[in-house]
Structure formats: C-alpha cells, structure tokens
C-alpha positions as CSV (number, residue, x, y, z in Angstrom):
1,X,62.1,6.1,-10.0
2,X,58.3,7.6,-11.6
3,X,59.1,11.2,-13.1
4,X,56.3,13.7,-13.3
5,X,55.8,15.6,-16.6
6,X,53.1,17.9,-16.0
7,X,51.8,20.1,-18.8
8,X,52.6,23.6,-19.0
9,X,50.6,24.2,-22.2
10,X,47.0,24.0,-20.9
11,X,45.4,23.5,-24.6
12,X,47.5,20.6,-25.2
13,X,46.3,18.8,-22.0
14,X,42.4,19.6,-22.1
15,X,43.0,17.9,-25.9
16,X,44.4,15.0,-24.4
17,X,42.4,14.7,-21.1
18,X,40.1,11.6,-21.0
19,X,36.9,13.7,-20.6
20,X,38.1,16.3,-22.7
21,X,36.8,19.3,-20.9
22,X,36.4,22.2,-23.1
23,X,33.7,24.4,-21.1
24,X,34.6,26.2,-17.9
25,X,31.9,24.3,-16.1
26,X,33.2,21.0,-17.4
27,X,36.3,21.9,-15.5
28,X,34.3,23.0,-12.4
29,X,32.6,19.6,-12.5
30,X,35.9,17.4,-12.5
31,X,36.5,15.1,-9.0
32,X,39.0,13.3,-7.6
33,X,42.2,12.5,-9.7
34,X,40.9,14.4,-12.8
35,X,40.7,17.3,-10.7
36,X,43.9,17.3,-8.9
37,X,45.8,16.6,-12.2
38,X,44.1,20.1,-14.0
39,X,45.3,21.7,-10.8
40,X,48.6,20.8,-10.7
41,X,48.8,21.2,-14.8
42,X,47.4,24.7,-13.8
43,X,49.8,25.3,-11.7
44,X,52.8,23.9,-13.3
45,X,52.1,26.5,-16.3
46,X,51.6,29.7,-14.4
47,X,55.1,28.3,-12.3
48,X,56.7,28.1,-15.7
49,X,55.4,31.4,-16.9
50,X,56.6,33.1,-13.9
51,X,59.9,32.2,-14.6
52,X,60.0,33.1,-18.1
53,X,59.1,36.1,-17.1
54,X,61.4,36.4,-14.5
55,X,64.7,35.3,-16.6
56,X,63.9,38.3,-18.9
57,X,64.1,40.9,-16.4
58,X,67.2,42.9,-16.9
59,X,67.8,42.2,-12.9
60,X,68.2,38.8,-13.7
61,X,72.0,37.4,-13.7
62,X,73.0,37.3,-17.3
63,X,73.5,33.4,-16.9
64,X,70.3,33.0,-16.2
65,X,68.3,34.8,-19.0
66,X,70.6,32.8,-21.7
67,X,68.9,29.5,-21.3
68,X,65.3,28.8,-22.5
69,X,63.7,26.9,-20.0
70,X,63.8,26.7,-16.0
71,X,64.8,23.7,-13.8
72,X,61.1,22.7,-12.4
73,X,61.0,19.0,-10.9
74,X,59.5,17.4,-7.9
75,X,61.1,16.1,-4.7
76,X,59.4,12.6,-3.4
77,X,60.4,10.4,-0.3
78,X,58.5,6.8,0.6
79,X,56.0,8.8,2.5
80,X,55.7,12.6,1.4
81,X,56.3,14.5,-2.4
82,X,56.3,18.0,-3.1
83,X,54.5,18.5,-6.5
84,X,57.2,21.3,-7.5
85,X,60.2,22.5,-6.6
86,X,61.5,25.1,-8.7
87,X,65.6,26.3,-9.3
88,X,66.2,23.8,-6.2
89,X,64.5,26.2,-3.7
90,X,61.1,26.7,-4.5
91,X,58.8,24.1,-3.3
92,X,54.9,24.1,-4.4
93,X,52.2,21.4,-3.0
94,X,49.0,21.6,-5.1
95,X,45.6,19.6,-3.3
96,X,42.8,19.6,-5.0
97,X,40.6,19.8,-1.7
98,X,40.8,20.9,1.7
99,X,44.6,21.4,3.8
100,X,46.0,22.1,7.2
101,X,49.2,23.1,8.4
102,X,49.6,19.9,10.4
103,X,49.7,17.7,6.8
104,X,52.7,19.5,5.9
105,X,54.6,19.2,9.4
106,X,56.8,16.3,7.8
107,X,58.1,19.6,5.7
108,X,59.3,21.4,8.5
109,X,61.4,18.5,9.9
110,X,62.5,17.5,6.5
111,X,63.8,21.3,5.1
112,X,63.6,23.1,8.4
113,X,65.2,26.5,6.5
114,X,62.6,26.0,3.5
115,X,59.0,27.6,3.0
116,X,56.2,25.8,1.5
117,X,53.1,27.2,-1.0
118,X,50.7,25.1,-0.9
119,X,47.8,25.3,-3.4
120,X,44.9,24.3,-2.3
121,X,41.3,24.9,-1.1
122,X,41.8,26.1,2.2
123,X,43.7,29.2,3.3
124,X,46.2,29.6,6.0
125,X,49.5,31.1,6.9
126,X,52.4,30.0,9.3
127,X,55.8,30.8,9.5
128,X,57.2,28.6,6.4
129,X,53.8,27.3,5.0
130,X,51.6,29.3,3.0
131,X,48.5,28.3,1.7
132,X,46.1,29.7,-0.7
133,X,43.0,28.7,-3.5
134,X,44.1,28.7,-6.8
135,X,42.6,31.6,-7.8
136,X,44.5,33.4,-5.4
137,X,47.6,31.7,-6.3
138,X,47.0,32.8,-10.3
139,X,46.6,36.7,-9.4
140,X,49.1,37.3,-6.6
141,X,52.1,38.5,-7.8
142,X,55.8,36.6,-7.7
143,X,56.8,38.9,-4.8
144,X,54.0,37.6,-2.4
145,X,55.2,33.9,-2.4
146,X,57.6,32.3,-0.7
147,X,60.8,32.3,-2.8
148,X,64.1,32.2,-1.8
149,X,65.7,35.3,-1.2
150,X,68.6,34.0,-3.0
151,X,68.8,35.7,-6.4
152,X,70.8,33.1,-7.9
C-alpha cells in the first residue's frame, strides 16, 4: 500500500518543488495538485510543531516527552483518506479549495465517536467536523481543535 511522506521542513520542499516557488506570490499563484500538496506540506509541519511543543510541556506524561518524534500517518479506504491522523486520534483533511459537511458524511459513519479538522477554503462547524482556511488553522491555538480529550 502507497505511504505518504509529507514534508515537515517547508525549506526543504520549496527547494525540491518542480516550480520552485520562492516568492509569496509564487505560492499564491500555485493550482490544482501543486497547490494541495504545499497545503498539506503546510499543514503536516505546523501538526508536527504542535506536537513538539506539546511533548515538552511538563503536563505531558513522562513517556511521552522521552521520544523525539510523534506518530503522524494517514488513514485511506478504497473510497475516502484522511490526510493526517495524529497519536491514533487526531484526524486532519487538508483541500485546497472549497468543502461541505456533506463530503465528509462517510466520516461520521466510518468513526462515529471521532471529530474531523478539515483544512480548507470554506468554513463551517458541526458537531464532529470542523472546518477552517488555513490561515486560521496556523493561528488558532492547540486547545480550539478537535483533539481527543484523552491525554494519553
């Protein structure tokens, strides 16, 4: 099965990146795939930050803030993914354009005790689905997602 490595070091992947974006308006100007990818890449580091940051907090269960690192993969089925799901509890869709709730009803049926953040460019909030812009998403604090209340 395809595994997703998305970068969490945005430097490296505007280096690597085909077009090689290197002015804010370059990025502004990116479409379809190109775009998507920087978002998720955007969103994968700031997901990884937050954790750091989190595992250092003297709150933190000692086992936790001994490892480097946090356990951030993906969950796909034949039909759906969710772009990140982080310490098994944490799930993150990133979309590059417009959203509604109704895309993400397959969620609710799948993980009916889970809550989903989407990233995205529309904004709406239901009971277990969340979405914001990204610009949102990279200013609100940790405590204003949907995380598991589960502090293991």
């Amino acid at each position: 099965k395809a595994s997703k490595f998305p970068f969490i070091n945005l430097g490296v992947a505007w280096t690597f990146h085909p077009k090689m974006p290197r002015y804010l308006h370059e990025l502004r100007e990116l479409t379809g795939n190109d775009r998507g990818a920087m978002y998720e890449w955007i969103v994968a580091q700031e997901l990884w930050r937050r954790e750091m940051l989190r595992a250092q907090t003297p709150s933190t269960p000692t086992s936790r803030r001994d490892h480097f690192g946090t356990q951030m993969g993906f969950w796909a089925s034949e039909k759906h993914e969710i772009d990140f799901v982080v310490n098994g509890k944490d799930f993150y869709e990133v979309k590059a354009g417009t959203t509604t709730p109704i895309e993400f009803s397959w969620f609710l049926k799948t993980f009916p005790k889970e809550k989903l953040n989407v990233i995205s460019e529309s904004e709406f909030e239901t009971d277990r689905i969340q979405s914001q812009n990204l610009h949102q998403f990279l200013y609100r604090t940790a405590s204003e997602l949907y995380y598991n209340s589960d502090n293991t």
